[in-house]
Each structure stands twice: as structure tokens, then as C-alpha cells.
MARVO-630460 format. One record per residue (C-alpha): residue in one letter; x, z, y negated. Coordinates in Angstrom, 2 decimals, padded with zeros to 5 digits, always signed. Example, Ala and Ser with C-alpha at 12.3 -4.5 7.8 and 13.67 -1.06 7.14 Angstrom:
R,type,xx,zz,yy
R,A,+012.30,+007.80,+004.50 $
R,S,+013.67,+007.14,+001.06 $
***
This chain:
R,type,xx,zz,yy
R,X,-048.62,+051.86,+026.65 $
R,X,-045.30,+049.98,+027.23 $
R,X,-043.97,+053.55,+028.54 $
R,X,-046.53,+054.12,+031.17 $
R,X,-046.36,+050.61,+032.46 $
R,X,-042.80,+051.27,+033.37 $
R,X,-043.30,+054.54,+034.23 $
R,X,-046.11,+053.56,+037.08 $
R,X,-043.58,+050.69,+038.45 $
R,X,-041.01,+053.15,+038.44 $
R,X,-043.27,+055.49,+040.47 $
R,X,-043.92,+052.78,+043.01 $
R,X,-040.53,+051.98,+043.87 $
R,X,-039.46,+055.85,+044.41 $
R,X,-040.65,+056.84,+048.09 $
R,X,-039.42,+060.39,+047.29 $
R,X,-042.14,+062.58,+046.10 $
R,X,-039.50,+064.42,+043.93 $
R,X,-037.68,+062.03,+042.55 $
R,X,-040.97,+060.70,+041.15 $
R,X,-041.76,+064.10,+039.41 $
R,X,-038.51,+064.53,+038.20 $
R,X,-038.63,+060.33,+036.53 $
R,X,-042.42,+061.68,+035.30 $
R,X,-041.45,+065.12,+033.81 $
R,X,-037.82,+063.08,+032.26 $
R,X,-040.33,+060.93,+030.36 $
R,X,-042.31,+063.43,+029.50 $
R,X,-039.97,+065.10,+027.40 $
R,X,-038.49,+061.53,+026.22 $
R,X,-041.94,+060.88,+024.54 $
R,X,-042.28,+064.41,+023.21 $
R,X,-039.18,+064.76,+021.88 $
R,X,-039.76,+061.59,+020.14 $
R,X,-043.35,+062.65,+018.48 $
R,X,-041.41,+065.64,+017.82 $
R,X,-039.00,+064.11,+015.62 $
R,X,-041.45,+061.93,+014.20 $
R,X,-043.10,+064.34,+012.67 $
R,X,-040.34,+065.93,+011.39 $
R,X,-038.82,+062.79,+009.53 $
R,X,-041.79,+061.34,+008.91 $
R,X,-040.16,+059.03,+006.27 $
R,X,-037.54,+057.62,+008.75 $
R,X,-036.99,+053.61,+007.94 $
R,X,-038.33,+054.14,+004.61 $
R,X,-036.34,+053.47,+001.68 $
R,X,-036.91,+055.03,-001.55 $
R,X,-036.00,+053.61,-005.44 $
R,X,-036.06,+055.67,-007.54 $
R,X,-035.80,+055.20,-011.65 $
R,X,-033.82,+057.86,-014.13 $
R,X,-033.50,+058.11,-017.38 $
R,X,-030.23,+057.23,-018.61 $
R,X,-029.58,+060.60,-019.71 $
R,X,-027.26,+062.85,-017.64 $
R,X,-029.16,+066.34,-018.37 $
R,X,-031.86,+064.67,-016.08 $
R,X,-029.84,+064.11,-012.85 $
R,X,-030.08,+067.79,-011.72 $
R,X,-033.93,+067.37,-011.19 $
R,X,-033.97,+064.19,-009.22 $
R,X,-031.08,+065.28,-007.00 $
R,X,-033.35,+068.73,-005.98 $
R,X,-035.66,+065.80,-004.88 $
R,X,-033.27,+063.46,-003.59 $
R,X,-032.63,+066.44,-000.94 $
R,X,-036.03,+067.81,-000.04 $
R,X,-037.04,+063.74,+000.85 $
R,X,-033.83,+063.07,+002.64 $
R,X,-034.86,+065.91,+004.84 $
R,X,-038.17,+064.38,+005.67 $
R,X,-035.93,+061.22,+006.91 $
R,X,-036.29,+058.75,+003.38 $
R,X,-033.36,+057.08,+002.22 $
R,X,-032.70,+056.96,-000.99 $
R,X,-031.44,+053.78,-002.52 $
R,X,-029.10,+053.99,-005.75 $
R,X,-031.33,+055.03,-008.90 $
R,X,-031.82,+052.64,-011.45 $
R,X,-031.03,+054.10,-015.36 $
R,X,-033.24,+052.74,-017.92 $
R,X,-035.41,+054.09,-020.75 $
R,X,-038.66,+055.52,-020.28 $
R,X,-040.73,+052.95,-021.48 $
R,X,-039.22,+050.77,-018.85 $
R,X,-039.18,+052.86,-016.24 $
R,X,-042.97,+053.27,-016.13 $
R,X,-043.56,+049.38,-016.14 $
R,X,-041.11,+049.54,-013.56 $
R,X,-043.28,+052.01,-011.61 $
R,X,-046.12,+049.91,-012.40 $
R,X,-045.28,+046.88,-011.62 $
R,X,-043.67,+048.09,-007.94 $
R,X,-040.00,+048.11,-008.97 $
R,X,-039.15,+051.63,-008.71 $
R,X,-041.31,+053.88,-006.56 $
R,X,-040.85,+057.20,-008.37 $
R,X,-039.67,+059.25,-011.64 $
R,X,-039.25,+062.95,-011.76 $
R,X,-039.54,+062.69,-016.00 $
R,X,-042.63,+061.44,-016.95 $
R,X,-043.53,+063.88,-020.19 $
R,X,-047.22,+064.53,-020.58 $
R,X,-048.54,+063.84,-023.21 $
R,X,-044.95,+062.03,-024.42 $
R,X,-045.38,+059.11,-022.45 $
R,X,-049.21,+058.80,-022.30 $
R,X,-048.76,+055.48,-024.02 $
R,X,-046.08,+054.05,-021.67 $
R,X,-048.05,+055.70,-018.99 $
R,X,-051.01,+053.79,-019.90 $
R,X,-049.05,+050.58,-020.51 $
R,X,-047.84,+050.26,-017.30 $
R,X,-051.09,+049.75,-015.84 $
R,X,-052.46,+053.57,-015.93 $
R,X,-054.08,+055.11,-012.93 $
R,X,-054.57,+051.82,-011.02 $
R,X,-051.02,+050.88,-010.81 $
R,X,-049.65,+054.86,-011.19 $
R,X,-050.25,+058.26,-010.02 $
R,X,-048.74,+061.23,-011.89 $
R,X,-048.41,+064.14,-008.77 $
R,X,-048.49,+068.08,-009.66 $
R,X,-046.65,+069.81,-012.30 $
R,X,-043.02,+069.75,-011.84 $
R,X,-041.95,+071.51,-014.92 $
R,X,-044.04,+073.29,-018.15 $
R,X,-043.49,+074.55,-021.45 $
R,X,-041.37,+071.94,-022.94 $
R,X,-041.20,+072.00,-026.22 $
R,X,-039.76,+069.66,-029.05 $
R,X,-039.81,+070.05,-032.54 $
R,X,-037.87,+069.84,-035.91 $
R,X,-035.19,+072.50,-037.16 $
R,X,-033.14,+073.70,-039.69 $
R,X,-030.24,+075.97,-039.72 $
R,X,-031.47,+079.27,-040.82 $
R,X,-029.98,+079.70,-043.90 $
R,X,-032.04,+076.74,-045.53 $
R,X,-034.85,+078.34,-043.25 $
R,X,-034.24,+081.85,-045.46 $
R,X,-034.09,+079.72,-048.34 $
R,X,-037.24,+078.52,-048.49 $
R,X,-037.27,+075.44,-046.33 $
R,X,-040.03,+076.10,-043.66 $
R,X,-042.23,+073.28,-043.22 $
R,X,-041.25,+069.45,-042.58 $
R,X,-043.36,+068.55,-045.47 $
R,X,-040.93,+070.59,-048.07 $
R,X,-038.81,+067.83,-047.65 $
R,X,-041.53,+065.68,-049.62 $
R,X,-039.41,+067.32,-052.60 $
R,X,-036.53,+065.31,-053.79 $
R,X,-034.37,+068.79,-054.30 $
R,X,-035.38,+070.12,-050.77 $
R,X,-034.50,+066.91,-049.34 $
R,X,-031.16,+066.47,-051.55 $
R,X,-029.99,+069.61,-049.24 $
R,X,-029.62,+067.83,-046.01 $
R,X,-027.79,+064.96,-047.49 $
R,X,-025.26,+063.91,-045.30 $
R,X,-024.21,+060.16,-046.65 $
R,X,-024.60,+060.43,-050.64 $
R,X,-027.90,+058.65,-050.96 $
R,X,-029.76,+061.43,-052.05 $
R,X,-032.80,+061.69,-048.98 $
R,X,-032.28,+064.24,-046.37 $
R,X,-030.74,+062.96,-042.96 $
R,X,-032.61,+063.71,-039.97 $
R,X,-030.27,+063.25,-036.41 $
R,X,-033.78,+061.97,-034.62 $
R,X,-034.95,+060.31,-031.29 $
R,X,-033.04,+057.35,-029.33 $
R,X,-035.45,+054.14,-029.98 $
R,X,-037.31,+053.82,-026.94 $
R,X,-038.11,+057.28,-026.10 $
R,X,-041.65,+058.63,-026.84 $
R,X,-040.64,+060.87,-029.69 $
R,X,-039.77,+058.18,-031.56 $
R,X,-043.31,+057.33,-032.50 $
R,X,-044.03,+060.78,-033.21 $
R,X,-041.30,+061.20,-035.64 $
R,X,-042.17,+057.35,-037.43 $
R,X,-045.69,+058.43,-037.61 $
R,X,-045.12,+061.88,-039.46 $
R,X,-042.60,+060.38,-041.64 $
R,X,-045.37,+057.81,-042.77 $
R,X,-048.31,+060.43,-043.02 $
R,X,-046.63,+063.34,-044.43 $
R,X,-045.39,+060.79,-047.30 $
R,X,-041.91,+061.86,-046.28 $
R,X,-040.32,+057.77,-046.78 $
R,X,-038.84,+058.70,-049.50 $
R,X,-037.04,+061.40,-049.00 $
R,X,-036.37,+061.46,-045.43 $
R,X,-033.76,+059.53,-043.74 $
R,X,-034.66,+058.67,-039.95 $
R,X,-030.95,+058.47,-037.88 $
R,X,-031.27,+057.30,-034.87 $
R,X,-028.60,+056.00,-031.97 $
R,X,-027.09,+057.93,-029.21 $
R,X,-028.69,+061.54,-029.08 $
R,X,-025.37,+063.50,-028.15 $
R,X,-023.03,+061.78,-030.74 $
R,X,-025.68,+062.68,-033.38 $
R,X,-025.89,+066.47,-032.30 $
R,X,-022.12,+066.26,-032.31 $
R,X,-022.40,+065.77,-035.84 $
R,X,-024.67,+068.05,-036.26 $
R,X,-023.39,+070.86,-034.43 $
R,X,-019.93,+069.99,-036.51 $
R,X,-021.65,+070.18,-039.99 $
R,X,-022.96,+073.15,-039.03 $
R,X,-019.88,+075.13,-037.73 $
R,X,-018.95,+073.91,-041.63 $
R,X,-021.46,+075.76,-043.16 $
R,X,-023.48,+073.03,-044.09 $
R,X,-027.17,+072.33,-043.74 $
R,X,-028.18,+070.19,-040.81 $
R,X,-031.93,+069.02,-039.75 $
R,X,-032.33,+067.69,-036.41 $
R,X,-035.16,+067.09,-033.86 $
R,X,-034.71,+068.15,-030.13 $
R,X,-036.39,+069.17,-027.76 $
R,X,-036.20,+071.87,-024.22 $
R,X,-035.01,+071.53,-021.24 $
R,X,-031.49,+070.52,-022.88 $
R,X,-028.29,+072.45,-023.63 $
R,X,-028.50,+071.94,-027.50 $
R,X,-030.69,+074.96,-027.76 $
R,X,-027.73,+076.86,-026.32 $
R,X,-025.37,+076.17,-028.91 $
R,X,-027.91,+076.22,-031.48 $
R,X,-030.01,+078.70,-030.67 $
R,X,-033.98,+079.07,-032.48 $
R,X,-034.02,+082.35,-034.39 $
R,X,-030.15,+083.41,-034.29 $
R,X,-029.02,+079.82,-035.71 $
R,X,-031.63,+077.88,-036.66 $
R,X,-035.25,+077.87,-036.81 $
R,X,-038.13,+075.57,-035.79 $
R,X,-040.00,+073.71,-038.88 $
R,X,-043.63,+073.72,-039.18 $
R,X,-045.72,+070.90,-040.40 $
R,X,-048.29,+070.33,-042.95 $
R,X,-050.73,+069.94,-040.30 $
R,X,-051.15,+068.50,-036.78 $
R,X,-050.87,+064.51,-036.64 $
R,X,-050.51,+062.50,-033.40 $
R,X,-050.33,+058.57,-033.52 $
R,X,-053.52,+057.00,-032.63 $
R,X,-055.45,+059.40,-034.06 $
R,X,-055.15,+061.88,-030.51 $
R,X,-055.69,+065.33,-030.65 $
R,X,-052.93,+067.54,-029.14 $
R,X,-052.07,+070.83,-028.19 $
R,X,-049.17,+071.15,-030.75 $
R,X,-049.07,+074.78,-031.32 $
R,X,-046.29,+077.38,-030.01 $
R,X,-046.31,+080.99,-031.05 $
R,X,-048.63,+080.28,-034.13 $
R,X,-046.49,+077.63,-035.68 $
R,X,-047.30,+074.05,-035.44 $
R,X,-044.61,+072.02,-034.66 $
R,X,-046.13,+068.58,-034.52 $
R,X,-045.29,+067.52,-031.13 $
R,X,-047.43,+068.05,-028.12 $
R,X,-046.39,+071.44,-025.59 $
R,X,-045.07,+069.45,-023.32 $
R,X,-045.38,+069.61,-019.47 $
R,X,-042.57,+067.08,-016.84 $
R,X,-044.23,+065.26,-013.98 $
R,X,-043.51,+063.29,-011.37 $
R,X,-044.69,+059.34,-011.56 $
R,X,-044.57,+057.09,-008.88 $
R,X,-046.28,+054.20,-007.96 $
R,X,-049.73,+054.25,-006.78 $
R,X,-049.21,+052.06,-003.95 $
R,X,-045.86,+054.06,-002.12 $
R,X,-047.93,+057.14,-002.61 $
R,X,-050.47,+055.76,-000.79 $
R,X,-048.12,+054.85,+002.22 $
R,X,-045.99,+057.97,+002.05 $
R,X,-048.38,+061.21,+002.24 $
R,X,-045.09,+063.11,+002.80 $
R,X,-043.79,+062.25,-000.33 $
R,X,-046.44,+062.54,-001.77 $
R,X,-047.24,+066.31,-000.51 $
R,X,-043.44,+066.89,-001.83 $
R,X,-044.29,+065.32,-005.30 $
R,X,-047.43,+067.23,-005.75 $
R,X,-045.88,+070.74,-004.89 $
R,X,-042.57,+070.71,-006.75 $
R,X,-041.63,+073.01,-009.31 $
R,X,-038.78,+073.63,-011.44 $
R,X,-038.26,+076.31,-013.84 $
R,X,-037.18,+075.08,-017.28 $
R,X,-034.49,+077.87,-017.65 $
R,X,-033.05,+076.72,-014.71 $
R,X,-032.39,+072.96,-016.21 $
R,X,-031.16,+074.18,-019.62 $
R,X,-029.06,+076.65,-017.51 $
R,X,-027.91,+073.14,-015.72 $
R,X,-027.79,+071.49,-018.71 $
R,X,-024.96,+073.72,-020.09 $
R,X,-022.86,+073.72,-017.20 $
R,X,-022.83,+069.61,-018.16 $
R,X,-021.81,+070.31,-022.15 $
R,X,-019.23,+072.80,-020.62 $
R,X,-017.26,+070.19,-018.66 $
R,X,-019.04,+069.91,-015.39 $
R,X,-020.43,+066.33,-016.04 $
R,X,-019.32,+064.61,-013.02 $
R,X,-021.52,+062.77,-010.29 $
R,X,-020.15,+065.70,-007.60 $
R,X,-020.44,+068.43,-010.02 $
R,X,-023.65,+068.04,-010.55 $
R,X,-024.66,+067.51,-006.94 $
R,X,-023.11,+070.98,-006.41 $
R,X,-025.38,+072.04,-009.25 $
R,X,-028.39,+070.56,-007.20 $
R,X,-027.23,+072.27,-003.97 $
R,X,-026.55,+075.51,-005.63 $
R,X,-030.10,+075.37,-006.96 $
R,X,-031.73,+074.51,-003.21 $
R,X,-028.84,+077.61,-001.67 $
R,X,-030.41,+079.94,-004.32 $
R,X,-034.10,+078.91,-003.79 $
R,X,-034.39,+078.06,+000.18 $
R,X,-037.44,+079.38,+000.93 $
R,X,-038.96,+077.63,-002.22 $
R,X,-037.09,+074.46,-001.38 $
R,X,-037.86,+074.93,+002.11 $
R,X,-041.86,+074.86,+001.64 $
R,X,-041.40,+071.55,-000.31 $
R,X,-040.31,+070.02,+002.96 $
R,X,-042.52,+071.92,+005.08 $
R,X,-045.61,+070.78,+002.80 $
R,X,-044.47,+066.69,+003.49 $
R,X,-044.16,+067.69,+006.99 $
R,X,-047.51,+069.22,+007.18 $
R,X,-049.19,+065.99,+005.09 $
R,X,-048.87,+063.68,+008.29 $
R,X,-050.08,+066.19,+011.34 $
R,X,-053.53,+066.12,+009.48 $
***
């Protein structure tokens, strides 16, 4: 309105008939141009926070992000790190706007305490078929060892001694994360206190270990899970194999879909989503057409992931992973944008 108010003094003062066309058809474009640009940076002045895990195998996803919302005109704001638990109540409680790793079913529980749908919204499926699971290096496999609950028996457990104290040693989950539950609850219901030892600290300087012991020729049990480069070195079926268990058992009593190529393997098929907060969704539809069409192939992560364990762990390296990715997969990575785009013309 402000516009054509000046425009129609402007028009008044001109007595030439063509300089007055000329001021109209100069403001003309000045106002299109504008709507123009609007609606292709629809998130201009907006700044986004987003939270990540504090693992660096994780990075490469939020960066493909990072990109396809800069283009739309957000700004994003220096990540904060923090464990998963935290990072929903942070989404929850409006400190952090998004996450591009909330695990479903995993974090159901820290999904829920953070205020659930009311104070969340998980958006499409950004990556499926993640798995996680307890192994064994397949000797002990061949030699009998082939479900979690073997290791109920002292002699089965007695293999995967690592510290003298007779119970196996299992290189577990990082306190905080969601498998950690999992893992306490089967230790407790498969009656496997006894025998089994539950190690838990930093993930990679356990796998370290692991990985060492087993380039020794000794046994090693470990849980992991995929997307993440440990199933490179140690690969399922050449090196080691997946454990069964006695039979499916969830904490809380919740039924889950926890079987993969006819063996149960205790832990939920996994698929990665993005979280945000309800309330930014609601005032960003571009972002939230973005969040909602996103996909990542998990090959493509672990792929990432092992460029990391090889040496390539640097904030710029894997960046360059991220724009590799988006170089490789335009037109995909190019809908992504368009779909934000589209979410605001309608």
C-alpha cells in the first residue's frame, strides 16, 4: 500500500506522459522482482538451530540439510551436540528447532518424554532399514555360539573374557543413547547378570578394542548398529555374525518388529527421521515440505562413514562429503528445494 501511495504522488508531479509510464512500469518490476525472490527464499530472516548428536558419523546427514534450507534463504545457526535424550527435550521444550536422527522406534521413549506430538512432529522418512544387533566373530559363531542367551552358560560366557573375571565382556551402548535400555533390559530378562559383563563409555574407543582383539585372533562380542563404518571393518557373514535371541523382548512390555532375514535380533528394524519442533514447523511450511520429502540411502552414510575412519574426519572434509553427495544427486537434491519452494505458493 505504502508503494502505491508513492507511486500516485510520484505520478502527479511528472507532467510527462512517459516519464510516468516509465516510473509505473520501473515499479512494476521492483515489486515483482521482489515477490519473485520471496518465493524463492521463502525462509529469508529466519534462523534455524539445529541439535546433533555428538557423534561425528552423523554430520554428513545434517549438512545435506544444512544446504537444501540455506537455499530456501534459512540461516543456520551453529548446531548444538548433545545426546539424544536431550536433544528431544530440547526440541520440545523450543531450544533447538530440528534433528535429522531421531530413530523410530529407538527413541519412542525420549520422543514421548519430550512432550510427544503436542510439543514435536516427526516429518517423512529420511532413512530405513537400520539395523542394530549383537555379534560375534565367526569363529565362536561356527563354534556353537549363536544366540545371546548361550552366554547364560558360564563356559560360553568364559570365551569372551576380556579382564579375568570370568563373565563375557560385551563393548555395548554409550549411557544415554536408546540402546542402552534395550541392552539393560535383555541382560535382566534373558538371566544373562551373571555372566554377562555390560562395558560401556565412548563407542569408538571400545570398537578399537574390539577390532584389536580381533585382528589377535581372539573372540570379541560387541553391539552396533548400521549406518556406521564398523560394519566395514567387521563385516556380518565374512567376519562376524549377528546373534539371535531367545525370543523378542522390548522394555515396557512393547511389541516390535525385531526380525531381519528370519533371525531375531532383539532390537527394533529401525527407520531415521527428522524431529523438529511442532511450533517452527508450523511457521516454516518450507521446511517443513523439505523435512517431509528427504531421503537418504543408508549405503550412502556407511559409505560416508568410512571415508571418516579412513582419515577424512575434519569439519571441511566432511562438508566436501556433503557437497559431493548433493553434486552426485542434483536432481534429487534439487526437488527437496523445489518441494519447500512449492509449500508457500499454495
Amino acid at each position: 500500500m505504502l508503494q502505491i501511495m508513492r507511486w500516485s504522488e510520484e505520478m502527479m508531479k511528472l507532467s510527462s506522459t512517459g516519464k510516468a509510464l516509465s516510473l509505473a512500469c520501473s515499479l512494476f518490476l521492483s515489486v515483482a522482482t521482489q515477490t519473485v525472490m520471496a518465493d524463492d527464499q521463502p525462509g529469508k530472516g529466519v534462523t534455524i538451530r539445529p541439535a546433533e548428536g555428538t557423534q561425528i558419523e552423523e554430520k554428513f546427514q545434517h549438512k545435506i540439510l544444512y544446504k537444501a534450507l540455506e537455499e530456501l534463504g534459512y540461516k543456520i545457526a551453529d548446531p548444538s551436540e548433545t545426546e539424544y535424550q536431550t536433544i528431544h527435550l530440547a526440541l520440545g521444550q523450543g531450544d533447538a528447532d530440528f534433528t535429522a536422527v531421531s530413530w523410530k522406534p529407538l527413541h519412542d521413549a525420549f520422543y514421548k518424554e519430550a512432550g510427544g506430538d503436542e510439543k514435536l512432529v516427526r516429518l517423512g522418512t529420511y532413512v530405513s532399514g537400520s539395523l542394530q544387533g549383537y555379534l560375534v566373530d565367526k569363529a565362536s559363531y561356527d563354534a556353537g555360539v549363536k544366540n545371546f542367551g548361550d552366554l547364560k552358560d558360564p563356559a560360553m560366557a568364559k570365551r569372551f573374557d576380556a579382564d579375568g573375571d570370568g563373565k563375557a565382556d560385551l563393548a555395548g551402548c554409550i549411557p544415554g543413547w536408546g540402546c542402552e535400555r534395550n541392552i539393560e533390559h535383555h541382560l535382566t530378562e534373558y538371566k544373562l547378570r551373571d555372566t554377562v559383563t555390560h562395558n560401556q563409555g565412548a563407542y569408538a574407543v571400545m570398537m578399537a578394542d574390539t577390532i584389536s582383539r580381533y585382528k589377535a585372533g581372539k573372540p570379541i562380542l560387541y553391539f552396533t548398529w548400521t549406518p556406521y563404518w564398523v560394519s566395514g571393518v567387521l563385516v556380518p557373514g565374512k567376519d562376524v555374525e549377528w546373534l539371535a535371541v531367545p525370543y523378542s523382548s522390548s522394555p515396557g512390555g512393547v511389541k516390535e518388529q525385531t526380525t531381519y532375514e528370519g533371525k531375531d535380533l532383539g532390537f527394533a528394524v529401525n527407520t531415521i527421521h527428522i524431529a523438529a519442533n511442532k511450533a517452527f514447523i508450523d511457521k516454516n511450511p518450507a521446511a517443513k515440505a523439505v523435512f517431509e520429502v528427504a531421503k537418504l540411502d543408508i549405503n550412502d552414510i556407511s559409505a560416508e562413514n568410512g571415508l571418516i575412519k579412513d582419515g577424512q574426519d575434519k569439519e571441511a572434509d566432511i562438508q566436501r562429503h556433503a557437497d559431493d553427495w548433493i553434486k552426485k544427486h542434483k536432481d534429487t537434491f534439487d526437488s527437496w528445494v523445489k518441494a519447500g519452494r512449492d509449500a508457500v505458493k499454495k
